[in-house]
N, C-alpha and C positions, 0 to 999 in steps of 0.2 A: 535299505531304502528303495532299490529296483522291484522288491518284491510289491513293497506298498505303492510305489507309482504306479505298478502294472495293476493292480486290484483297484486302485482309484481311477485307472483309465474305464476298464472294464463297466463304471456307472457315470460315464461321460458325458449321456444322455441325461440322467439326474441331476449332475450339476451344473449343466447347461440353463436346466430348467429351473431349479434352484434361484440361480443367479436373475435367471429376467421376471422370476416372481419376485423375487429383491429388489429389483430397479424397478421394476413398475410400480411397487410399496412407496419408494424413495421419488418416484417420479408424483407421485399424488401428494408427500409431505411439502414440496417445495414449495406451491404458491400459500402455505402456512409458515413459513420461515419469515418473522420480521427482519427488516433490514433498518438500522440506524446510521442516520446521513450526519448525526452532529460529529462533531472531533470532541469539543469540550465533555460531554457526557463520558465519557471513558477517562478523565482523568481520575487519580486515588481521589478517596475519597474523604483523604483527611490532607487534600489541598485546600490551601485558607478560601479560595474562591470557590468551592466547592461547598464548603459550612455554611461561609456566608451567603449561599444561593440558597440550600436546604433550610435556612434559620428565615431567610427571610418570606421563600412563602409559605413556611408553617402558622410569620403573624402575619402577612399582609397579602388581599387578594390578588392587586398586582403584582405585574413583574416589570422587567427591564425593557424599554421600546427594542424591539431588533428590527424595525423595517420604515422604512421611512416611503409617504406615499404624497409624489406629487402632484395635483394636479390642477390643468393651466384651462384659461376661460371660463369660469362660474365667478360668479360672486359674494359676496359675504355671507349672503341669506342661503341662496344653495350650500356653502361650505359647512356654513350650520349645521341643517339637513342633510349634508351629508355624511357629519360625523356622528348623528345617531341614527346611523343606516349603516354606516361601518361597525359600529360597537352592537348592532344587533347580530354581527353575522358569527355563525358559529365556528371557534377556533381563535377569534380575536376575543381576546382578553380585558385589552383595554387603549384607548384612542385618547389622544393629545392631538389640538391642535389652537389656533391663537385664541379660540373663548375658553380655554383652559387656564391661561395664564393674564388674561387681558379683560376688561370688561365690553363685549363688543358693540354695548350698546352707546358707549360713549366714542365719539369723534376721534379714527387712531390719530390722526395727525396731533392732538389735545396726550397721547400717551408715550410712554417710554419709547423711543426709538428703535432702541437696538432691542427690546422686548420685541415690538414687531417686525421688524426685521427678518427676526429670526424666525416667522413663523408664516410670512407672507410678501410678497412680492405684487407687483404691475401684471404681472403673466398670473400668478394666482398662489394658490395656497398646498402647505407642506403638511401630512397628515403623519405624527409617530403611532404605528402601531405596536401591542405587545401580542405576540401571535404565537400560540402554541403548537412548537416543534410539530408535534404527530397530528396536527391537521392543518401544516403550512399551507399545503399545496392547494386544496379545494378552499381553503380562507381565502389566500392570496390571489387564486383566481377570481374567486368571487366579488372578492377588493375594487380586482380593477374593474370588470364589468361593471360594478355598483357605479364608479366614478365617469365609467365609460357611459353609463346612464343619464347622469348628470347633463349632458351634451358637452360635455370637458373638448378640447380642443385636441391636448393630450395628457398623455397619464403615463406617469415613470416610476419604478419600485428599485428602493435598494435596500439593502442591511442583511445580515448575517440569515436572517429566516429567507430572504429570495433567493441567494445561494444555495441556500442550502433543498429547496424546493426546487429550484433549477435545477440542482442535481438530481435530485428523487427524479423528474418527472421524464429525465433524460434517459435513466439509467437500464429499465428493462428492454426497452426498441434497439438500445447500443450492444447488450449484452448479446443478446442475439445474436446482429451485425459481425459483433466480433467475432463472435464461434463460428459464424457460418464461413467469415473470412477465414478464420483458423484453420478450419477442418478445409476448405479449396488448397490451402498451401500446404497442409500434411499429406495432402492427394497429393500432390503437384510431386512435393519433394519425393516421397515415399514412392511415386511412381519411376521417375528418374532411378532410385535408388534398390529397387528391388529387383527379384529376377519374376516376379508375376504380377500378372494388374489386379490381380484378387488378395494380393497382402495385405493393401494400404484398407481394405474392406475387412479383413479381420482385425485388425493393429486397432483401429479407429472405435469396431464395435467392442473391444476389449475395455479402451481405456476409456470410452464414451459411459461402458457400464459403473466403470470407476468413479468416473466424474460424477452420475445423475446418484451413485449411492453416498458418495461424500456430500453433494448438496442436499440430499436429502434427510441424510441425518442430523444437518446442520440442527433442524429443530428441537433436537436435546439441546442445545447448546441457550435457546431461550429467544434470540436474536443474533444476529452479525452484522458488523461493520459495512460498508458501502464499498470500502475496497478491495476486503474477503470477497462480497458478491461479485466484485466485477475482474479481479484478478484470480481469485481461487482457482474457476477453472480452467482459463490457459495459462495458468501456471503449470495444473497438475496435466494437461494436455501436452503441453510443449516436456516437461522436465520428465516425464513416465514414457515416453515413446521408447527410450533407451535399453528399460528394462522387457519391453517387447521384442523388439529390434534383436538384443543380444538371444532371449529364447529361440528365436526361429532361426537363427544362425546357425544357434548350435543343436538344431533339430536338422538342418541340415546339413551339417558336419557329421551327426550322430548316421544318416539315413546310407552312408559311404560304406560304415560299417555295419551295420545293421538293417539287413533288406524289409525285414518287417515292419512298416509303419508303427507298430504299438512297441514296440520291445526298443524303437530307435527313439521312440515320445516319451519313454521311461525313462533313458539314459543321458535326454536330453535334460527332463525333468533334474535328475540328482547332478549332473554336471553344471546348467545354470542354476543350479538352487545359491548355491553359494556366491555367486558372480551377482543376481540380480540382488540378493539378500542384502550384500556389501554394500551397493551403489544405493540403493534404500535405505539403509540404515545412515551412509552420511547425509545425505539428502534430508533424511528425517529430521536428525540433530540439526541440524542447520536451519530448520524451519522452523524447530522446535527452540532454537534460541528465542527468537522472539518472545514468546510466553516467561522469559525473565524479565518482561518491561513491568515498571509499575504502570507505565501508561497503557490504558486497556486495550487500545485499537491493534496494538502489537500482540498483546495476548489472545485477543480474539483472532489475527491472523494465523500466529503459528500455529493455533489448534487446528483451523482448519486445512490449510497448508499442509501441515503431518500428517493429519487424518487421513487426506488426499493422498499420500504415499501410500500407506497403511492399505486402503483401497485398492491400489493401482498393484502394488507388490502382491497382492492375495486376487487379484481379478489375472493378471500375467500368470501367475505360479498356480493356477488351479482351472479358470476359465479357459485361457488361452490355449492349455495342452489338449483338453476335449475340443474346441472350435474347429482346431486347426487339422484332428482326426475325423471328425463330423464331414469337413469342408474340403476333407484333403482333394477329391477329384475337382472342384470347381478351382483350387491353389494349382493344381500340374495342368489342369485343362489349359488354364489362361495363363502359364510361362510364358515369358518371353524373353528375348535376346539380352543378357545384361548388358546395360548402355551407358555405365560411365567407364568412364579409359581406364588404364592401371595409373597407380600412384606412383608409381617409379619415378617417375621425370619428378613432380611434385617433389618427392622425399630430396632428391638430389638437391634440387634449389634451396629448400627448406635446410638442409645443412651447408651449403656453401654461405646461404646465409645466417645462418646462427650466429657467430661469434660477431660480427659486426650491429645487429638487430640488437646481439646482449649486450653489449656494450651501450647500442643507443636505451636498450630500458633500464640498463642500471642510470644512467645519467638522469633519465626523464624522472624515476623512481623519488629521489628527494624532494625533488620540486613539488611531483603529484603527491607526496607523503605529506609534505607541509598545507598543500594549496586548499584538498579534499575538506581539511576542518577550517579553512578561513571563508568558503563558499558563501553569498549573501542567503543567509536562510530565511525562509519564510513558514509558520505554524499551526496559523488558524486557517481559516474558511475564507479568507480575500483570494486564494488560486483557485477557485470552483470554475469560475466565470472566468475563461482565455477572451483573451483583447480581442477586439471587434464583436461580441457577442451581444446581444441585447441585451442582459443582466448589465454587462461592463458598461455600456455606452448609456443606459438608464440610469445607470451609478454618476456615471459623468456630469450626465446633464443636471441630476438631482446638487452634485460636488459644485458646479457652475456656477446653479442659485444660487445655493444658502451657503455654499462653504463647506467644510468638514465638522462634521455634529455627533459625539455620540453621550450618550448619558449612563452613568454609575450609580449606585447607590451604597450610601452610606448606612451603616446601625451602628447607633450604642446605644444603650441603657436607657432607658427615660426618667425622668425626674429630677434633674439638675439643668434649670433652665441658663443659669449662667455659666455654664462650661459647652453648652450645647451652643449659644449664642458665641463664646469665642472661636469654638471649632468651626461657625461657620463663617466667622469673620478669615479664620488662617484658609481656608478650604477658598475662600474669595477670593483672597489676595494673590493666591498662586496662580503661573501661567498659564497660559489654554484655559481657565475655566471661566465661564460666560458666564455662570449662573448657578447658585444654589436657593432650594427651594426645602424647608423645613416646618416646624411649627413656629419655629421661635423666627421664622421669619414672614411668615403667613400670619399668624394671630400675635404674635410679639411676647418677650419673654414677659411683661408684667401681666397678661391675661392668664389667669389660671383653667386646666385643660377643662374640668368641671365645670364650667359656664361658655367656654368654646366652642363654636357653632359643630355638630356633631360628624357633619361630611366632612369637615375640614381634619377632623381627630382621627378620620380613620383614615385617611390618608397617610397620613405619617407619624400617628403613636398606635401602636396593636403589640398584645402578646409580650409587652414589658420591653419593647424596643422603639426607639425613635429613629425614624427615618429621615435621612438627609437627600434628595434627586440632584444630584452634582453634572451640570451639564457643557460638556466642552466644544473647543474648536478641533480636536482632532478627530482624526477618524482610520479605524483601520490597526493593525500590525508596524511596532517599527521602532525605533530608538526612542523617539520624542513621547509616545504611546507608554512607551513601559517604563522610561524614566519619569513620567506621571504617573504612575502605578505606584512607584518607590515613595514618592513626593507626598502622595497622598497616606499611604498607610503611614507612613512617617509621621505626620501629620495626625492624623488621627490618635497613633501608640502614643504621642506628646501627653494628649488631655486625655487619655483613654486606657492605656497600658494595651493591654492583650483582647482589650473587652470589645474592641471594637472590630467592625465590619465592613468589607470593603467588595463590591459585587460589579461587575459587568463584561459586556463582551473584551475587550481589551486584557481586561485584570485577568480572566480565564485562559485567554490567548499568553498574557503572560506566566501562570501558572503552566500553562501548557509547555512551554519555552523548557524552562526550570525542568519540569519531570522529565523531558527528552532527553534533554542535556546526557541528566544522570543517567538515564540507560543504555547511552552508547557502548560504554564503557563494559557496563553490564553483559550484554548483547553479545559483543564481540569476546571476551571471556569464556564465555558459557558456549558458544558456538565452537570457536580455536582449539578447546581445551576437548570436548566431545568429539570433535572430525577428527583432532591429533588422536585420540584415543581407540575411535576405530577405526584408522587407517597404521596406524601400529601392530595393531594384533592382527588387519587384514594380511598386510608383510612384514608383519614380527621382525620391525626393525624401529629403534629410536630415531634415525636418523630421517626416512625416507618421509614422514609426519610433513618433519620441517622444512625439507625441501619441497614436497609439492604444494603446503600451503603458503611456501613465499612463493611461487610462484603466482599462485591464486590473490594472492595481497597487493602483491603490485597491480595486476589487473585492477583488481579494485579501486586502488588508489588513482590510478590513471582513468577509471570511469568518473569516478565520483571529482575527479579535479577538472573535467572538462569544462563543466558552467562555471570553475573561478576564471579560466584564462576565457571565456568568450563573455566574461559582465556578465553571467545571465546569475537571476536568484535562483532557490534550490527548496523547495517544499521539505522539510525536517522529515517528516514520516517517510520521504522516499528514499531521503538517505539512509534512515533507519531499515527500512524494510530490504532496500536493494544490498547493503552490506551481507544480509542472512540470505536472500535468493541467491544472488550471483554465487555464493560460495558455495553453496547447497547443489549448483547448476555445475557449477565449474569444476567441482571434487569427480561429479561423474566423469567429464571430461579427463581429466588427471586419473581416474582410476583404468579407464580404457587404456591411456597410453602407458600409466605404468606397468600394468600389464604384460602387454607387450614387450614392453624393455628387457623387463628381468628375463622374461621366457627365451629372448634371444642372447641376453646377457653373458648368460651360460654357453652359447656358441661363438660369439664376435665379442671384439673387444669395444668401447665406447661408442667409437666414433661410427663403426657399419651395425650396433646394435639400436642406435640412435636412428639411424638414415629406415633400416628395417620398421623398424616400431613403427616411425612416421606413414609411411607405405603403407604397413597394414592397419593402422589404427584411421586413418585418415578419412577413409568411407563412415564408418562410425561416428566420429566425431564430427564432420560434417554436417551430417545427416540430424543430429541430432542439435549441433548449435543452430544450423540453418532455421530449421521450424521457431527453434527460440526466438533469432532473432528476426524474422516476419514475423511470429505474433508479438512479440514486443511492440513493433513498427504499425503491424495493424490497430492494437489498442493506443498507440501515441496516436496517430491522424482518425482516428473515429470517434474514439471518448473527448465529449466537449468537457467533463468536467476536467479543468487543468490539473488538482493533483495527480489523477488516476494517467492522465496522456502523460506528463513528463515519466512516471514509474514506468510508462511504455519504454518510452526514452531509453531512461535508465537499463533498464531490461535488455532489449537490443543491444543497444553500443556495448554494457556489460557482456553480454555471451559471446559476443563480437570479438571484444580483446582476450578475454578468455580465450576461447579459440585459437588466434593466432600464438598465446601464451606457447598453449601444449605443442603446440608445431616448432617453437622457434627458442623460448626462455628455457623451457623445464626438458629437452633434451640436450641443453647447455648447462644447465644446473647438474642435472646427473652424469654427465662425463664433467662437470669439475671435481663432485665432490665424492669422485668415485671410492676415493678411498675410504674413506673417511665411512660411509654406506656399506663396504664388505666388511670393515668392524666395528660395525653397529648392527648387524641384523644376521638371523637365524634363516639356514635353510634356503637363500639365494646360491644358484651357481656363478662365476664370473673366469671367464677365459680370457686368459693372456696373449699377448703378442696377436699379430694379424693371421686370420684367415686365409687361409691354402689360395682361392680363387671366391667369388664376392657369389657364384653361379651354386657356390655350396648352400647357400639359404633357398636354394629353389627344388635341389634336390631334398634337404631335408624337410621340408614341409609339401611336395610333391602327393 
């Protein structure tokens, strides 16, 4: 292999250049990458909310309202006009509002109460629009302006399509934000942490290439999620620094032995091959768990997630050893003093503390093990918009007026006007529903459809299906919401069996619920069972698997249970997703220190091959959670969209405990289970009894 690194140095310059005509390729594909802001649109797609969305606008031109538009100071006659000024504008599909359901040229106070009511107020009038997903944002804009035209007083927007366009219209200025804050604290950290100010300048254009080639390629993939775009890349920033870091290490280890710049880049080459290969490879799998969800957003993540490995492992192992030969005079010019301390003192505490720390995580361990799955979860699109925000406090004011509103649709079969008429008597009767709206309650079951006035027909009979607009007092994600989901398809399957159909933002939300659920399970299998697998034959032992991944599990557990003990709710995708990162993150972590362990394992017995490891592993691992958790920290306080800011959250705090883990749990775990580990594994050394004097680790690694 020294042979081939040396021949592959030799055209260093080629692949130098190679590589920035590939990012510039990948750098021009990027504003061609579609990005999708729905959550619902990635569920399977043989979820019953799913069919019954596909079936229903195959017959009918509308859709479901998703936005509800207030606005206060016009009067009857402008409301008019200005709901065919809203249904003119391109992207809105279709507009409700009280001339919809009401006759307005008769006297309201002369009409149903709670009909108007619900569609108008003293301050003014509610407008539902049906607005499509892929041109929310310039609809919705447009929306308000039209109303803001009006000389409205004011004008407020909520439902699942302004979340979801608040997020879009947030999300490229943020992305930005956040890398530019990323890449100041990879300076920051990396400058602290190196021995020249010119590293953090290669490390950065290394994994920078990584990053614009993975999002570049995204556009094979068709589209990506909104959380792929805005986490992919300080994910693969923060989590690849590692396998940089450890190259130039031991390029500079190699350079001790070997005076030659190129003969010491070759050696370093075949000596990290294997060390970064490892740490990628679990990292991979663990990202690549994800991709067992049936729910898409998770599959669209770990593809890109691994890809981003993938990238970062072949940009480090081929780019970086040319750069860093290209660059070497500007890397010696600009040395400087190494400027953090020795870990010594560190390592000392870090073991005087161990066994009482393990003690306190074995205790916490249960509690965090049960608490992590009782967490208040939350599914859909209601965490887009964090409290105080204008989406939120729009929402408010719109919840104020009229209450909580959202509307369903029902399909069966057409042509049985008396089962149709009793399904909307039981659909009536039950709680939360304000209102249903059908033929057989529009034209009445003895009017046959064939003499029925023709607008009225195509509203709710098309395509061999009869539609029912079921409209309630709830609104949003929540017990009360999905046990009306139950109520209803119940209801429905009574006079219907299987034939029937059940559609809207809630039901999908509920759907959504359901598929998550299942793939936790999934997730964490397909993850455990891959990192056990290459962390086995990394040290060819059964044992040391299951020790480092409990270590990593509790961590997790202890992240994921902190919003049960502080009240807070917990957005389902991030617990999905932070399960597969943290552990993906944390394995590196655990594979530095193990490392270490064993190599000294062979010289000290437990307890100073422990205290060592920590010492030398410590700058590493530092180095490498720190960045994590600032860019965790940066995308929680800068991303306004709440899912994506808590996975910051999560993110952080996860690397966080992590961290402490390897310092404090997992060289406890491996002086308990020491025995147990020399027979179970091939090819470790381990020395008995203590050390002559403690100063012998200094001369043998001297």
């Amino acid at each position: 292999m020294i042979k081939f690194c040396e021949a592959f140095l030799r055209h260093r310059k080629m692949v130098a250049i190679v590589f920035a005509l590939a990012a510039v390729a990948c750098v021009l594909c990027i504003p061609s990458v579609k990005v999708n802001y729905s959550m619902t649109d990635y569920l399977p797609a043989d979820a019953p909310s799913v069919q019954a969305l596909d079936e229903m606008e195959a017959a009918f031109d509308g859709g479901i309202p998703n936005a509800r538009l207030f606005v206060e100071g016009i009067d009857q006659a402008k409301a008019g006009q200005l709901a065919g000024d809203l249904a003119s504008i391109d992207g809105i599909d279709e507009v409700m509002w009280l001339g919809t359901v009401a006759d307005t040229k008769k006297p309201l106070a002369v009409q149903d109460e709670g009909t108007v009511s619900t569609w108008t107020t003293d301050d003014g009038y509610v407008f539902q629009l049906v607005v499509d997903p892929g041109k929310a944002v310039a609809a919705l804009d447009e929306a308000r302006a039209t109303a803001e035209g009006t000389g409205a007083s004011q004008v407020s927007l909520a439902g699942d399509a302004v979340n979801t366009a608040s997020a879009q219209s947030s999300t490229a200025a943020e992305i930005i934000f956040i890398m530019l804050v990323a890449v100041l604290i990879v300076i920051v950290i990396l400058g602290l942490t190196s021995h020249s100010w010119f590293e953090p300048v290669i490390f950065l254009t290394v994994i920078g290439v990584a990053i614009v080639m993975n999002m570049g390629t995204n556009l094979v993939m068709g589209e990506i999620s909104f959380i792929s775009q805005i986490c992919g890349a300080i994910l693969q920033l923060a989590v690849s620094m590692d396998y940089a870091i450890v190259l130039l290490h031991t390029f500079r280890r190699c350079q001790r032995e070997f005076p030659d710049p190129y003969e010491a880049m070759a050696h370093a080459m075949k000596r990290g091959f294997s060390v970064v290969l490892s740490s990628a490879a679990v990292t991979f799998f663990g990202f690549l768990s994800l991709t067992v969800m049936r729910f898409g957003i998770g599959v669209n993540m770990g593809i890109v997630l691994a890809k981003g490995i993938v990238f970062s492992f072949l940009a480090v192992m081929f780019l970086m050893p040319c750069l860093i030969l290209l660059w070497l005079r500007a890397l010696d010019r600009f040395e400087h003093r190494y400027l953090m301390p020795s870990f010594d003192g560190f390592a000392r505490v870090c073991q005087r503390a161990m066994v009482p720390l393990a003690v306190l995580v074995i205790l916490v361990a249960v509690p965090a093990f049960l608490a992590e799955s009782r967490t208040d979860f939350k599914y859909g699109a209601s965490d887009f918009a964090p409290p105080g925000s204008q989406t939120a406090l729009e929402k408010e004011h719109i919840r104020d007026a009229f209450g909580a509103s959202s509307t369903w649709v029902v399909m069966v079969p057409k042509g049985d006007p008396a089962r149709e008429k009793a399904l909307a008597d039981d659909l009536e009767s039950l709680d939360h529903v304000t209102g249903v709206t059908s033929y057989v309650t529009k034209a009445g079951q003895a009017l046959p459809v064939e003499v029925a006035p023709e607008s009225t027909v195509q509203q709710v009979i098309s395509g061999g299906w009869s539609r029912f607009v079921v409209t309630l007092d709830v609104e949003g994600e929540g017990e009360t919401a999905f046990s009306l989901v139950e109520q209803v398809r119940a209801t429905v399957s009574n006079h219907y069996g299987d034939e029937g159909r059940l559609a809207g933002a809630e039901v999908s939300v509920y759907d959504l619920r359901d598929t998550v659920q299942e793939d936790s399970g999934r997730v964490k299998l397909f993850s455990m069972l891959s990192i056990g697998l290459v962390l086995a034959l990394m040290f060819r032992s059964l044992s040391i698997p299951f020790v480092v991944l409990m270590a990593i599990e509790v961590a997790i557990w202890i992240n994921l249970a902190v919003p049960y003990f502080l009240g807070e709710s917990l957005n389902y995708i991030g617990y999905l997703v932070i399960d597969a990162v943290q552990l993906g993150a944390a394995v590196d972590y655990a594979i530095i220190y193990t490392r270490e362990y064993f190599e000294r394992r062979g010289q000290y017995p437990p307890r100073e091959a422990a205290r060592s490891a920590v010492k030398h592993s410590a700058i590493t691992i530092l180095t490498s959670a720190s960045i994590l958790v600032c860019a965790g920290l940066a995308v929680w306080q800068i991303a306004s969209n709440g899912v994506i800011s808590e996975l910051g959250a999560l993110i952080a705090r996860g690397a966080f405990v992590s961290m402490l883990m390897m310092f404090v749990f997992l060289p406890w775990l491996f002086k308990t289970f020491d025995w147990v580990i020399r027979h179970t594994s091939m090819g470790l050394r381990f020395r008995e009894g203590e050390p002559d004097t403690i100063e012998e680790e200094g001369v043998a690694h001297a």
